[in-house]
N, C-alpha and C positions, 0 to 999 in steps of 0.2 A: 490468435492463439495466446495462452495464457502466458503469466511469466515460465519459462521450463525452467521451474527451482526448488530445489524441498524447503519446507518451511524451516524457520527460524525464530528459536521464541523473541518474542521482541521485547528486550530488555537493553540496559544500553552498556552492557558486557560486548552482547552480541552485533550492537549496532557501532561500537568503538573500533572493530575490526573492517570494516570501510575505508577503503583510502580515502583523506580527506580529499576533497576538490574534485570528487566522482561527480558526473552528472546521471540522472537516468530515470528512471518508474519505480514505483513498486505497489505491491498490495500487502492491505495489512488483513488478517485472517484471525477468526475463531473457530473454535472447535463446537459442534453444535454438537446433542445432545445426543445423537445416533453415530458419534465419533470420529465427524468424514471436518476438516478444515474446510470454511467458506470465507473466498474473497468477502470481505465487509467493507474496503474501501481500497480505491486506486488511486495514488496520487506518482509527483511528479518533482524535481528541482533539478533546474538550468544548470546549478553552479554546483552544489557538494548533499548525496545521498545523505551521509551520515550528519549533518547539520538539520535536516527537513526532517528524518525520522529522530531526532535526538528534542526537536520542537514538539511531537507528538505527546513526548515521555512528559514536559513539563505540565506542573499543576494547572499553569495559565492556559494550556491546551484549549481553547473555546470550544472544540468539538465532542462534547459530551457524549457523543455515541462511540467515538475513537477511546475516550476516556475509559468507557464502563466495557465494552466489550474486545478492545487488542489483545491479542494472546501471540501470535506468532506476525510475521511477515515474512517478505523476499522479493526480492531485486533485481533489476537488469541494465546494466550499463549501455546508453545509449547517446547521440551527439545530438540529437532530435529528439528529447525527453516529453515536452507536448503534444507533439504528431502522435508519440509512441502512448502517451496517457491518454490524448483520442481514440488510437483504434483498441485500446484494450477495453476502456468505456462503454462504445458501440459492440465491442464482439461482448459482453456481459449483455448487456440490453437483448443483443437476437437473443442468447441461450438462456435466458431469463425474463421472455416474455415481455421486452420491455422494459423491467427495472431496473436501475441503478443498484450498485450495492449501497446495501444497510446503511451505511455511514456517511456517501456520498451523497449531498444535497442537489448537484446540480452540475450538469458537464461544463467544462473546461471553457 
């Protein structure tokens, strides 16, 4: 099951409101062009959410696809943040035939 969160534009306004030292998941989403938000990538941090999404913002971002297309995300705090970034990986893959999202290169 997906994260159950409404989105949040991801900016680091809204990403500063994280308690630091959160661990857990999140997906980051765009808005496609028929107006419905799509998971574009799942990730995950052991130690503090708001540090892992606040690395996304920076220019040095290596992920290019995260760069050009972020527009919102959302989050879920969890003690098992990898387990929890597997099964949301795998359940994208069954309801999308397989693929990864957009952004994700490669599972966990």
């Amino acid at each position: 099951m997906p994260i159950q969160k409404n989105w949040t534009p991801f900016n680091e306004s809204f990403i500063q409101l994280i308690p630091p030292g959160t661990p857990g998941v999140y997906e980051i989403g765009n808005r496609y062009k028929d107006g419905v938000i799509r998971t574009i990538y799942i990730g995950s941090s052991g130690i503090s959410l708001k540090e892992r999404l606040l690395q996304h913002l920076q220019p040095s971002e290596p992920n290019i696809c995260i760069k050009r297309y972020a527009q919102f995300f959302r989050f879920e705090v969890t003690s098992n943040p990898k387990d929890r970034e597997r099964i949301l990986l795998l359940e994208f893959r069954i309801i999308n035939g397989g693929k990864l999202p957009l952004c994700n290169q490669s599972l966990p």
